[in-house]
Legacy VTK file of the C-alpha trace (Angstrom):
# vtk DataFile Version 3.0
C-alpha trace
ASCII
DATASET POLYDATA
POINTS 105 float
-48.791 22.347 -50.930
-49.052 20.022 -47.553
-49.639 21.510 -44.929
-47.779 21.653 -41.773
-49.276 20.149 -38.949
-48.553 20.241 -35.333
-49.987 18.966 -31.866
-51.951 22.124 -31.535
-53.270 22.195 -35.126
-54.290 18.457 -35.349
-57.355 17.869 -33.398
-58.663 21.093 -35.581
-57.614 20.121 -39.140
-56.837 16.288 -39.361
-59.714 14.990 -36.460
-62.896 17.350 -37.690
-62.149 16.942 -41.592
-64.752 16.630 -43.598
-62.869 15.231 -45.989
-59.964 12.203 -46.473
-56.996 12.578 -44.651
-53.034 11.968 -45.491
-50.878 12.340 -42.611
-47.237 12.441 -43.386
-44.722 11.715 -40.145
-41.426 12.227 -41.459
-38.180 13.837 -39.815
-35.718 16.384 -41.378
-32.558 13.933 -40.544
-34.840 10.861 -42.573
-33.442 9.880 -45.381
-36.516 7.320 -47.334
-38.759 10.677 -45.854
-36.840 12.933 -47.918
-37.901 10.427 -50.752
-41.747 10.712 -50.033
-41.593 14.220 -49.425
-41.897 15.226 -52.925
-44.615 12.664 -53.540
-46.979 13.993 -50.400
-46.467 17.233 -52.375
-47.771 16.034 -55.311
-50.520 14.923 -53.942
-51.443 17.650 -52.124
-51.478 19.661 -55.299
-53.181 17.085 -57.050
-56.597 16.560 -54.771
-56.082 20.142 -53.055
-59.300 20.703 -52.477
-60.769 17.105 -52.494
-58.402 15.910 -49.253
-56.577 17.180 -46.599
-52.957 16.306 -46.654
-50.538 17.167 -44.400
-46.762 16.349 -42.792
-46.264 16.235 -38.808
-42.381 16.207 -38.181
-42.090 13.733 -35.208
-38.964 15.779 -33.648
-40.894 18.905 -33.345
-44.620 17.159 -32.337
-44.000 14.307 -30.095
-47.312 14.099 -28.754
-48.947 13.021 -32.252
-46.738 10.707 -33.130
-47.205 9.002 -29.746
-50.566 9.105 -29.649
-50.634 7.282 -33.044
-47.728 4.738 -31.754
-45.162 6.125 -34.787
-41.933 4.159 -34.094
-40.757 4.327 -37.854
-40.711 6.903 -39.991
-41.745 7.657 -43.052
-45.301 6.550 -41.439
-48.565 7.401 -43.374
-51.571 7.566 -42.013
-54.749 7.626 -44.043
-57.933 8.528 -41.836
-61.431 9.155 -42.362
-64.176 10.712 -40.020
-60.769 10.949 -37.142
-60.359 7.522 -37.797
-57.055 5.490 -39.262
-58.622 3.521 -42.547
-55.041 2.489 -43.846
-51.255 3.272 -43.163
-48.312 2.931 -44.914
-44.721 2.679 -43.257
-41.949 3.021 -45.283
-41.239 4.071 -49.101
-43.793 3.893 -51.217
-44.103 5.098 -54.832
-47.289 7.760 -55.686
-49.258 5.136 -57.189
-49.127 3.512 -53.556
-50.336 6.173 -51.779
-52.594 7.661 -54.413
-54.614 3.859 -54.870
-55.135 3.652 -50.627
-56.345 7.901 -50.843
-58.406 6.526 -54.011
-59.743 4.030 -52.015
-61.242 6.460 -48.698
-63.057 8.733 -50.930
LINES 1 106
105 0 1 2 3 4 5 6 7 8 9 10 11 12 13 14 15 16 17 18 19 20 21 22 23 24 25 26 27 28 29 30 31 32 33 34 35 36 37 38 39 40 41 42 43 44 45 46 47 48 49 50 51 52 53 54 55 56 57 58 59 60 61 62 63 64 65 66 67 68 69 70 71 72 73 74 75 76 77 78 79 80 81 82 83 84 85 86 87 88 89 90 91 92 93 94 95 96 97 98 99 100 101 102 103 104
């Protein structure tokens, strides 16, 4: 399962992995989100253990999402080391996002 992150759990989980990171910025009220959703789940079940991946609602943790300039959602970040390596904005089918995770590790 994803896990839900926040402005006071990011620094801690997403900036001082170890490993890859997927961050998910999506909305409840987001309709193409509601579409990716499922697929940031599968993922997470799929390399639990092997990446970190997570979903920041934007409504709920402004600070994030400003910090990382989010002005669309769904926005996915991929990072490394605290750093962005890749994002994708917009709808993207698993094989998408599973090829740019593929990719970091």
């Amino acid at each position: 399962m994803a896990l839900e992150l926040t402005d006071a759990n990011f620094a801690e989980t997403v900036l001082k992995s170890d490993k890859p990171v997927i961050v998910d910025f999506w909305a409840v009220w987001c309709g193409p989100c509601r579409m990716v959703g499922p697929i940031v789940e599968e993922l997470a079940n799929d390399y639990e253990g092997k990446a970190v991946i997570g979903k920041l609602d934007v409504d709920n943790n402004p600070e994030i999402a400003q910090k990382y300039g989010i002005r669309n959602i769904p926005t996915i970040l991929f990072m490394k080391n605290g750093e962005v390596i890749d994002k994708q904005v917009g709808a993207a089918s698993k094989d998408v996002l599973e090829g740019k995770l593929k990719a970091m590790m």
